[in-house]
N, C-alpha and C positions, 0 to 999 in steps of 0.2 A: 497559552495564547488566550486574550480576552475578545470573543467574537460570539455570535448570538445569533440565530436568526431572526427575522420578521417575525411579528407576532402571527401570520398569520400563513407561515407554513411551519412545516415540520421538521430536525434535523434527524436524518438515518444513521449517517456515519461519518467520523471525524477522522482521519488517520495520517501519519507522515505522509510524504509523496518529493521522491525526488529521479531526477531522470535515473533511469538504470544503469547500470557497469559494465562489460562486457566480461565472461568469464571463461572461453575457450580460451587453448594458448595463445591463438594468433591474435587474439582481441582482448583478450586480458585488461583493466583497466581503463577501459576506453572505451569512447561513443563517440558518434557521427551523426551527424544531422545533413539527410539527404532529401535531392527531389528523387521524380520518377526515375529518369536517367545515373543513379546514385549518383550524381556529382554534390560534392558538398556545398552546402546552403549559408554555412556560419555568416558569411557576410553580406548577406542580401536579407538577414532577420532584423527588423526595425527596430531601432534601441537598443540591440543587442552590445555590450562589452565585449570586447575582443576575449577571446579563449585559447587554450592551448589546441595544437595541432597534432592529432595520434597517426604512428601509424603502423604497418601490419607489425606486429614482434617478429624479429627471426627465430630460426630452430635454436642457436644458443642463448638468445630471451626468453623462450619458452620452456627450455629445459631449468634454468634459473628461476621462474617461474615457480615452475611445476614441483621443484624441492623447497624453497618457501613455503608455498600451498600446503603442503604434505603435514607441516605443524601447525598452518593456522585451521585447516579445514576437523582436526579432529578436536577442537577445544566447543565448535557446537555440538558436536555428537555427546562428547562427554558433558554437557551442560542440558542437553536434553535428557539424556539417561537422567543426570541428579535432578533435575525437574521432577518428573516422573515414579522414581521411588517412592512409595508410599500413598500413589496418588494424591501429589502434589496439586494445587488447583489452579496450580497458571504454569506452563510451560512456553519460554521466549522464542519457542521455533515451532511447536505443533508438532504432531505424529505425521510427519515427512521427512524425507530424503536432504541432504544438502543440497543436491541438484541433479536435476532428470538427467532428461537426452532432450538430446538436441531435436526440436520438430521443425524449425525453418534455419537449414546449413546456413542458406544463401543471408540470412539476416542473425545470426547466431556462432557461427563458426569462422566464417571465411567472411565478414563483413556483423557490424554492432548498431546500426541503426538506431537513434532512437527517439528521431523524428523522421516522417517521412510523408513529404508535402508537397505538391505541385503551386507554382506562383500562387496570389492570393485564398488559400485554403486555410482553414481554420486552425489546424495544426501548428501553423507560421504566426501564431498570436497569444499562444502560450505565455506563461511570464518567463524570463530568462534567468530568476532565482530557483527555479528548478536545478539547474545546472550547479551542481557543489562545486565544479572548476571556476565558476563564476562569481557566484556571490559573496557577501562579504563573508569571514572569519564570525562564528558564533551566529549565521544567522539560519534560520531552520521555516522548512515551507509543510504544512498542511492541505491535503486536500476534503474538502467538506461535504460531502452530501446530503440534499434535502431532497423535500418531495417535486420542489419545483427547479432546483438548479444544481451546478457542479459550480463550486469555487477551490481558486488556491490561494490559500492566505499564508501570510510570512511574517516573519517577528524574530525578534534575538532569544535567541536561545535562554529560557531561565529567569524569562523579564514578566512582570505583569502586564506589560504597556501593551494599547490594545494593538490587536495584529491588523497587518494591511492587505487589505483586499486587494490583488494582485491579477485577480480576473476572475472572471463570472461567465458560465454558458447555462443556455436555458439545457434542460432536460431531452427535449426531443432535440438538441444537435449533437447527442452522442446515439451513435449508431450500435456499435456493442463494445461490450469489456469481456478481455480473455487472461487466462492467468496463465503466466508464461509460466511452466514447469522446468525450464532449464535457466536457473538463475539461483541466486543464493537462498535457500532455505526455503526456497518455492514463495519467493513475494512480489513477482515483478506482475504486471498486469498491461494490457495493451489497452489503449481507450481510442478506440474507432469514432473517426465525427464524421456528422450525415453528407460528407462531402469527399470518405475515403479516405482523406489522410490522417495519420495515428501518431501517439506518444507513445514512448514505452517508460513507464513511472518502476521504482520500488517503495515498498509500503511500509518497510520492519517488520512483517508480519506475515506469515502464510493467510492465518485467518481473516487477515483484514482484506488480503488480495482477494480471498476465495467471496467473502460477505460485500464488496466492494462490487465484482461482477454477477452474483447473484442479485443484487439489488437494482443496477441500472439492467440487468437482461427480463428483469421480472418475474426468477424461479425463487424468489421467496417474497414471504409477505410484511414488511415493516410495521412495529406496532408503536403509536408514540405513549409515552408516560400518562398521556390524560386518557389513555382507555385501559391504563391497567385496572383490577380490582385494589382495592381497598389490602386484600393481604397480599396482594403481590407488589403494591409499592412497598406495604411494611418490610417486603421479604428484600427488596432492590434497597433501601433505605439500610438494613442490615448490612447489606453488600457494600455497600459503598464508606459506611462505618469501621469495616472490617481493610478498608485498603488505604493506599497515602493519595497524600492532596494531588501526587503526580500523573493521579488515575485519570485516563480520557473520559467523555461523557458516553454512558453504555448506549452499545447496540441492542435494541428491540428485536427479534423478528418471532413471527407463529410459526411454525411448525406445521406440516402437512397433517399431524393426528389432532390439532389443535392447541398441541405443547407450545409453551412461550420458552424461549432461549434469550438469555442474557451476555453479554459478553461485553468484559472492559479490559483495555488494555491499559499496561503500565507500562515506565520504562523501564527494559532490562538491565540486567548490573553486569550481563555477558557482554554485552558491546554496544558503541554508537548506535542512535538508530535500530536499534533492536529493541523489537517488545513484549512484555510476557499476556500472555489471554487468559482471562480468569473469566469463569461459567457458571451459570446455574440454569437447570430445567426448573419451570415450577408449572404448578396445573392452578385452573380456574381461582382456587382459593390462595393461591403463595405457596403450598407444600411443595414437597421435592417430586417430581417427576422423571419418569423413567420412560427415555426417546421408544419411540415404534416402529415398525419397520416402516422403511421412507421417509423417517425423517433425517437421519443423518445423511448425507450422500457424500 
């Protein structure tokens, strides 16, 4: 996607973003867009296209399910492993689990939310290309983080042409980001706005979910490119030499010892929407750096 910020903020993090999937048996493939009362909302969203209608699986959908599942869920594991061997430097899923436990039944198990919004709340103005049941064929949404805003941008898949800003919140009307641990490879993240009602996005990426909610909750410190030193752009300018054009623009942040942490994601060759995170620690001058205790969490 060709999109840029203002000269005169700064961009923290770039990453997929699309509503999430449900993954219990009962909810398996499916999401809901509910108010307080869960009753569903789909046709009271303005400009919304009409969408498909889910609903709970039976016990013989879900055992169907559940043996499908059974062969697609071990091709991450084994694509993590080969990542890994040898201390490979990007792995497309991260040193986690395919998927936790359940910590909210009521919105995870026995119901897939993934809006949840009372009449005019900010949640109800999302763009509706978030929604893969919705938008067109090949087209793919971004969401952007800077110092001053949340955007989601959208574009076709694979195109130069510039991407369209699809909506924009300032910074202080998101309330907190959480990372839902029960979802595929640990990427789903929940984005709270200052008025209570929330999305629930997937990111492709554990890491992006995890540096996505560390950044809006402000347990790290973002660093942009014009405060690196002199050898630590030479070292980031290495890095980005060393990967393909398909590499997102890298994540900055300090480190609680004062280590600088790098991280860019590519797409992965394991699946859709999937992507691999490649690292580097460097200290003050560009060298390689070795994390402290407290920095990793």
């Amino acid at each position: 996607m060709d999109w840029y910020p203002s000269p005169d903020e700064d961009l923290l993090l770039r990453t997929s973003a699309k509503f999430a999937t449900g993954i219990a048996p009962a909810v398996a493939g499916s999401r809901w867009f509910r108010d307080l009362e869960r009753s569903d909302i789909q046709g009271e969203l303005s400009g919304w296209p009409a969408g498909p209608t889910y609903t709970l699986r039976t016990t013989g959908d879900r055992a169907a399910r559940r043996t499908g599942r059974a062969l697609l869920v071990g091709i991450p594991l084994i694509a993590n492993i080969i990542a890994n061997i040898g201390g490979a430097s990007g792995s497309p899923f991260g040193d986690v689990p395919v998927r936790g436990n359940p910590e909210e039944p009521e919105n995870e198990v026995q119901d897939f939310p993934v809006m949840w919004a009372a009449p005019g709340t900010l949640a109800r103005t999302v763009p509706w290309q978030l929604d893969p049941a919705r938008r067109p064929e090949g087209y793919v949404t971004d969401l952007v983080l800077t110092d001053r805003r949340l955007l989601f941008l959208g574009a076709r898949s694979g195109t130069l042409d510039k991407a369209d800003v699809l909506r924009e919140f300032t910074r202080d009307s998101i309330a907190e980001a959480r990372q839902m641990k029960y979802s595929e490879i640990n990427a789903d993240v929940r984005l709270t706005f200052a008025d209570q009602s929330w999305i629930r996005l997937f990111t492709g990426n554990p890491d992006s979910a995890q540096r996505l909610c560390e950044l809006l909750n402000g347990t790290v410190q973002a660093v942009p490119e014009s405060e690196l030193s002199s050898g630590q752009r030479d070292r980031l300018a290495r890095l980005l030499s060393e990967l393909p054009d398909s590499a997102q623009p890298p994540l900055i942040t300090r480190l609680q010892s004062g280590i600088v942490m790098v991280e860019i994601r590519v797409p992965a060759k394991a699946g859709k929407d999937l992507y691999e995170t490649h690292s580097i620690l460097m200290d003050a001058s560009g060298g390689p750096a070795k994390p402290q205790p407290g920095d990793l969490r």
